[in-house]
N, C-alpha and C positions, 0 to 999 in steps of 0.2 A: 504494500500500500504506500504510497508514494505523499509525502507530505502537502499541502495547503501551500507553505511557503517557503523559498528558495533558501537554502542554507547562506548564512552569512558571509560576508568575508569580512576580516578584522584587520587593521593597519597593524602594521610589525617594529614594536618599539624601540626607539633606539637606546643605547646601553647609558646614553643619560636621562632619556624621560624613563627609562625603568630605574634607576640610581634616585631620580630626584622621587618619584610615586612610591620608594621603598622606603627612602627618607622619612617622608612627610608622614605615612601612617604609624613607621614608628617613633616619629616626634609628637604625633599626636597621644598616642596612649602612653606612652613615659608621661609627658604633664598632666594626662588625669591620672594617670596615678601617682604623681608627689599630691596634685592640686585635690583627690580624693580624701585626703588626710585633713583638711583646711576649709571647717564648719563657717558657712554663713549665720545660718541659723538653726534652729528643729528641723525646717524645712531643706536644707540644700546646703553642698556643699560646691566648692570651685570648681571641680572636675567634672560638673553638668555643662559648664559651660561649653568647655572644649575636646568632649569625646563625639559629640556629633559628627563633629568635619573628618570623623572617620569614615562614616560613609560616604559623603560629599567625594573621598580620593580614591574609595572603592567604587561607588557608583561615577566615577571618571574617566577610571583606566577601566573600569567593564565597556563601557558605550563605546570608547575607542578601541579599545584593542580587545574586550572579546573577554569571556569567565575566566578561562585556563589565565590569561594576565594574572586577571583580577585573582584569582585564589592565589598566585605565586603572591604577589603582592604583601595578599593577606598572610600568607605563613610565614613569608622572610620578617615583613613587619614582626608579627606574632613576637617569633624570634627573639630578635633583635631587642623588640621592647620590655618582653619576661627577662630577657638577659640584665639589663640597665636597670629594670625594676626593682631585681631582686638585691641591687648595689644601693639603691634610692629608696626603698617604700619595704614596709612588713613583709616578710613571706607571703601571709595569707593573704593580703592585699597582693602580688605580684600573681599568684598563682589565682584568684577567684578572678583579674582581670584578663589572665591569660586564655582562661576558660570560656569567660563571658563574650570576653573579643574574639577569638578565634569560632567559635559555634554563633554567634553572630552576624560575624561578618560573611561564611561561608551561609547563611539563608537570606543574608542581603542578597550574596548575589548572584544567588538561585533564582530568588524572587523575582529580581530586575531583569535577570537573562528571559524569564518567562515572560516579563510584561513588555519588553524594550519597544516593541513594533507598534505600539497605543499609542497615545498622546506622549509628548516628551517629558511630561513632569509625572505620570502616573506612576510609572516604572518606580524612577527614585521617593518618590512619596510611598507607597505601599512597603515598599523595600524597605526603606528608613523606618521606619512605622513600626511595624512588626519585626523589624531584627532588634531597636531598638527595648522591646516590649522583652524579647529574650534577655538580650542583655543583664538587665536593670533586677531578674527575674534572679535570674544565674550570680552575677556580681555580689546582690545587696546581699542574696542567700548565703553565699559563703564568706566572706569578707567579713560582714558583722555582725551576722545573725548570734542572737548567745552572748555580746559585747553590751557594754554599760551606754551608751546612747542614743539614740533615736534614731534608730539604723532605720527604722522602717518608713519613721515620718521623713530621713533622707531618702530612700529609696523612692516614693511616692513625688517628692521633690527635683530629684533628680530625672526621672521620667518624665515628669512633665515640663523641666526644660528641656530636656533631649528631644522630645515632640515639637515643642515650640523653635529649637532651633535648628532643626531638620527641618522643618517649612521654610525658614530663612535661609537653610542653604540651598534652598530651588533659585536663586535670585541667582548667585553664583554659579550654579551648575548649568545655569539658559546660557546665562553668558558667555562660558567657558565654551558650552558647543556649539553656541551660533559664532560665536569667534573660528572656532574648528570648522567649521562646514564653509564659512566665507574663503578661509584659508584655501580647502580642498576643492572650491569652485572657480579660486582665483588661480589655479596652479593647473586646473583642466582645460583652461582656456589658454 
């Protein structure tokens, strides 16, 4: 049985935009996980702010260059960032976010790979959303569950900035690929 629609074809990265998209996801989860330790309030701590823009660099190098990227991406970050973590942040904080990231980020971009051919912001919205939901699930569970503070009223706070700024990083992600596709039309001609 023959599929609906054409297998894709993915642009093939070069060894700096794979170096820099390797970079960036494990600069992202090293700072939530120092910035995880670092209470706002009952409600939230710093590393809500800035675990989001890990999908934003998964769901970037998925659209360009394709899942198989995107997972290498995801594991070397993984990597890299448990490695750093475990120099910077708790054990259990290094290993609850190595879990939460990595099983995460691998149904982001599952999800995205399934929705890419819809609207351009459905993919990474749905994506962001529900890996986001794992995360937070996985993370607060192990990290602090059992631990003397308001692990939970964090966890609830931290979701719900991760939601809110997973929809700000659609603003970023339009741009990023309507930049990319001007490129790829101005270089066909």
């Amino acid at each position: 049985m023959q599929s609906a629609t054409p297998p894709l074809h993915f642009a093939r990265p070069t060894v700096g935009q794979l170096g820099i998209a390797t970079l960036a996801m494990a600069a992202v989860v090293l700072a939530s996980n120092i910035l995880v330790q670092f209470a706002i309030n009952d409600w939230l701590t710093w590393g809500a702010f800035t675990y989001p823009v890990a999908y934003l660099v998964s769901d970037l190098v998925n659209r360009r260059f394709g899942p198989g990227m995107a997972r290498r991406v995801a594991w070397v970050g993984f990597a890299v960032a448990v490695a750093v973590s475990l120099l910077l942040a708790p054990a259990r904080i290094a290993a609850a976010s190595g879990l939460a990231f990595i099983a995460s980020q691998l149904l982001d971009i599952g999800i995205f790979n399934r929705l890419r051919q819809g609207l351009w912001w459905r993919a990474p919205l749905v994506a962001t959303v529900i890996a986001a939901v794992l995360d937070s699930i996985v993370f607060w569970g192990i990290a602090f569950a059992g631990t003397d503070g308001p692990w939970l009223t964090w966890a609830l706070g931290d979701l719900a900035v991760k939601l809110g700024v997973g929809v700000l990083m659609l603003l970023p992600f339009r741009l990023l690929i309507g930049r990319q596709a001007a490129r790829a039309s101005a270089l066909s001609h």
